[in-house]
N, C-alpha and C positions, 0 to 999 in steps of 0.2 A: 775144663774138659766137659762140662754138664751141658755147658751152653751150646759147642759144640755137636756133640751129641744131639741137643733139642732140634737145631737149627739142621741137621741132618733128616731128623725124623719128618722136620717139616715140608723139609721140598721132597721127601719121598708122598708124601701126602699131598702135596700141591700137584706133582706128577701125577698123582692117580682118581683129583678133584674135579674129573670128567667122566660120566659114563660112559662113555665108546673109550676111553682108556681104559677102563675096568674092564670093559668087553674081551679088550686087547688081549690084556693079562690073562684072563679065566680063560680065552681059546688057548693061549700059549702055555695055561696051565696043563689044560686037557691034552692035550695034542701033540705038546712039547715042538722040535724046530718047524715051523712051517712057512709056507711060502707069501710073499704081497697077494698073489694072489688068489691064494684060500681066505686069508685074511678079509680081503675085498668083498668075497664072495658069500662068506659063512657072515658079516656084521652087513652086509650089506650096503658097504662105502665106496664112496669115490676115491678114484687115485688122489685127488690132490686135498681131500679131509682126510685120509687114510696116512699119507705123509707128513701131514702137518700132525697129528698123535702121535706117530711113531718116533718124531723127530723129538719130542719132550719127553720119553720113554727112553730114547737115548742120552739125549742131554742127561738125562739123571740118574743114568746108568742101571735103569729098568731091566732096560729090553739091550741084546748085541743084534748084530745085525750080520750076515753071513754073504758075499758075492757069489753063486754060480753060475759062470755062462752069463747069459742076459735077466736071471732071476737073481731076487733078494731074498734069504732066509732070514728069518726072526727066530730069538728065542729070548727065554726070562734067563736074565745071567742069573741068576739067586731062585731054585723053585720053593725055597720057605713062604715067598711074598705069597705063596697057593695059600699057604695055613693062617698067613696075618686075613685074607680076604675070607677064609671058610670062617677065621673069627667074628670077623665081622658081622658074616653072616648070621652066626648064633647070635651075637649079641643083638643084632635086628628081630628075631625070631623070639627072642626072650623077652624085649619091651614090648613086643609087638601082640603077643599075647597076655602081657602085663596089662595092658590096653585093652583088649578085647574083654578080658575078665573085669575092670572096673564098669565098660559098658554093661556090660550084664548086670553087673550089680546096680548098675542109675536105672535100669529099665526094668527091675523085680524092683526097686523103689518107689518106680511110677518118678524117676527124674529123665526122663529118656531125651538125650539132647531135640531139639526142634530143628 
């Protein structure tokens, strides 16, 4: 069952080892269902980079996808995946300033990288 589970966790992680996928997610965080082309519009994409993400977002059961009329709606089947990404974010923000403070400390040493 563990293995499972990992192997789970991983292609949720390989689904979102793109930035314009990350992008995807955090608008569809924000904004909840919106259209291809808000999407397009708000990241800045082309139809056919904009499909080919949204297409591995579904593959992996990211993102659903909705038909109205001649429009495509999106949304995040799961809006936890907001809190796994806000984690993330702290944890970026944590080392990041772990980082910053050992700088400081090399440059009141007088070891200030070159």
């Amino acid at each position: 069952m563990q293995d499972k589970l990992r192997r789970f966790k991983a292609s949720c992680f390989q689904a979102l080892a793109h930035p314009t996928r990350i992008a995807v997610v955090e608008l569809l965080c924000a904004e909840g269902e919106v259209p291809v082309s808000r999407i397009l519009e708000q990241l800045g994409l082309e139809q056919a980079n904009a499909s080919q993400h949204l297409s591995v977002l579904r593959a992996r059961q990211i993102v659903t996808g909705r038909k109205s009329g001649n429009q495509v709606f999106y949304s995040l089947r799961d809006p936890i995946l907001g809190k796994v990404l806000q984690l993330m974010r702290q944890y970026f923000e944590s080392h990041l300033h772990e980082s910053l403070e050992m700088l400081k400390g090399m440059e009141t040493d007088g070891e200030a990288p070159k």
